[in-house]
N, C-alpha and C positions, 0 to 999 in steps of 0.2 A: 656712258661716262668714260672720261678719258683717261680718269686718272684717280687714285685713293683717294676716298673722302673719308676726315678726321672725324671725331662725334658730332661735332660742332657742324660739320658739314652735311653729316645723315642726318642730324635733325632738323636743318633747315630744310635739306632734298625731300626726306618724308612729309615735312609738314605743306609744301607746297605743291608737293603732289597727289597728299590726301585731301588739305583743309582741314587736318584736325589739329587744338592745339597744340604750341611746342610742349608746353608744360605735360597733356597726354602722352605724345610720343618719347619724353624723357621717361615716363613712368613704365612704357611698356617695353623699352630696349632697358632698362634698368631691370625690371621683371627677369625679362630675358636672358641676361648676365647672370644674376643669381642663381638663375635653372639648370643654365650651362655648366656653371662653374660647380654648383653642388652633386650634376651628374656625373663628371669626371673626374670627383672629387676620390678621395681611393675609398671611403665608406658608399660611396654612389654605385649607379648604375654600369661605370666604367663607360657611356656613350651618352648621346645626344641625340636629337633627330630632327629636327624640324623638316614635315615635311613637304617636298617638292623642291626643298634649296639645297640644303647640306647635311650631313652626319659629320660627326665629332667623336673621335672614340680612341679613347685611351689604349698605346700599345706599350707591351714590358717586353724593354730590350735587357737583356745582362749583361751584365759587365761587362767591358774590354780588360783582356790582363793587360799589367804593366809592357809596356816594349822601349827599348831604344833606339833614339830618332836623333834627325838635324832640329834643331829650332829653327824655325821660316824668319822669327825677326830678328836672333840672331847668331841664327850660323854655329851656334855650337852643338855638339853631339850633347843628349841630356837623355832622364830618363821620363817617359810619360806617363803617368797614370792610367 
């Protein structure tokens, strides 16, 4: 692939290169959302895994103290969060 495929687009590519319904393959990336998102969720696991593709896993940065800067859109000195 050359280029991002939208949902729409992975479940056309999944389904024509398993043969299984679309209607399946919505069921099992929707699965898979759920898992995901309740693993990294802050009561979860803090990670993901599926394996032999990717890990997902939740990092804690702290804070930035305030600083002050130029604003990039415009030009003024201000204060940052």
């Amino acid at each position: 692939m050359k280029a991002a495929l939208n949902k729409t687009q992975l479940v056309a590519y999944i389904v024509e290169q398993s043969g299984v319904e679309a209607k399946s393959v919505k069921a099992v990336l929707a699965s898979l959302e759920t898992s995901v998102l309740s693993s990294v969720d802050k009561k979860g696991a803090g990670e993901f895994t599926l394996p032999g593709l990717f890990k997902v896993a939740v990092q804690k940065v702290p804070a930035k103290a305030k600083r002050f800067g130029k604003d990039p859109f415009t030009g003024q000195e201000r204060w940052f969060p």
